[in-house]
C-alpha positions, 0 to 999 in steps of 0.5 A: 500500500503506498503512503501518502503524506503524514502517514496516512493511505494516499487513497484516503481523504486528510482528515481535516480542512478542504479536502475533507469535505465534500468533493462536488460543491453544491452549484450554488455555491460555485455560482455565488464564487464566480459571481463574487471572483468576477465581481472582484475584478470589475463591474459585470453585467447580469448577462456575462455572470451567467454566460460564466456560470453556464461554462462551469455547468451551473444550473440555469435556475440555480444561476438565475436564482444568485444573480436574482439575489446579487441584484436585490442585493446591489452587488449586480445593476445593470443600468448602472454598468451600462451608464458607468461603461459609457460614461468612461467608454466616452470619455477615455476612449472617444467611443461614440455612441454607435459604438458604444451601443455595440459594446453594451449589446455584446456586454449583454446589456438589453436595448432599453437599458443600453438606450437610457446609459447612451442619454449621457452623450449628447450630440455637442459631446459627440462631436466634441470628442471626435474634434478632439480624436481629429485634432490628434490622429492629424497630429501625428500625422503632420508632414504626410502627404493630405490624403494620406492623414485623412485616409488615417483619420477616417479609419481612425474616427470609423472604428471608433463609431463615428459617421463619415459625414461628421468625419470629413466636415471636421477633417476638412475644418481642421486641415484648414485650420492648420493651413494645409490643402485639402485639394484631394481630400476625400470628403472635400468639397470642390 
């Protein structure tokens, strides 16, 4: 018979602590420990909670049944994640709000729920943001050949969720601001 540590068969549970005790924990446990691990980390919506319970094989109800409890609780809101995730979203990053709509639909987010969070940003924000984004990515890219920055610009300001009109108004002021000419540039007005 082999040995395990202290003694003891090595086929036999410790007699004390972790191991001793149930081997299969009882899955609501396991979900109020994925809730809680990702909670932890950062904000979540209900919807990427339970996505997590379902791939540890959490019961549906059981799942339903934490976060209904995490909810009552406050510990899972998701009008204030979805309000928290644009706020931030916006600010730090210059996401418009066509793209921040994606982020919140992917993050699980309802339509409604996502749709009041996006009130935040109003169109003077928006546009706002996008000079600023504008202003930058024309910065860095001073000395290069006209089309070749608004070309950037566009691409830059495009996978940020801002539309091509509002992009091309502000890339023209801006290169005329700055004096350069914008003969060529897409979206220029002849």
């Amino acid at each position: 018979m082999r040995q395990g540590r202290r003694g003891r068969p090595a086929d036999e549970p410790p007699p004390a602590g972790a191991a001793a005790q149930d081997k299969e924990p009882d899955p609501e446990s396991v979900a109020r420990a994925i809730a809680l691990r990702m909670l932890t980390a950062a904000p979540r919506s209900r919807a990427q909670l339970a996505e997590a319970m379902a791939r540890r094989d959490v019961p549906e109800d059981v799942a339903d049944r934490v976060l209904d409890r995490f909810t009552e609780v406050g510990l899972v809101d998701d009008a204030e994640y979805a309000r928290m995730l644009v706020r931030t979203r916006h600010a730090e990053r210059g996401m418009s709000r066509r793209a921040l709509a994606v982020e919140l639909r992917r993050r699980g987010v309802d339509e409604e729920t996502a749709g009041q969070a996006l009130t935040q940003v109003e169109d003077a924000d928006e546009e706002s943001a996008a000079r600023a984004l504008v202003r930058r990515k024309l910065a860095g890219t001073r000395g290069l050949d006209p089309q070749v920055r608004a070309r950037r610009t566009y691409a830059a300001l495009g996978r940020k969720g801002y539309g091509a009109g509002l992009v091309a108004h502000l890339v023209r002021e801006e290169l005329a601001r700055e004096g350069a000419d914008d003969q060529g540039v897409p979206g220029a007005v002849d």
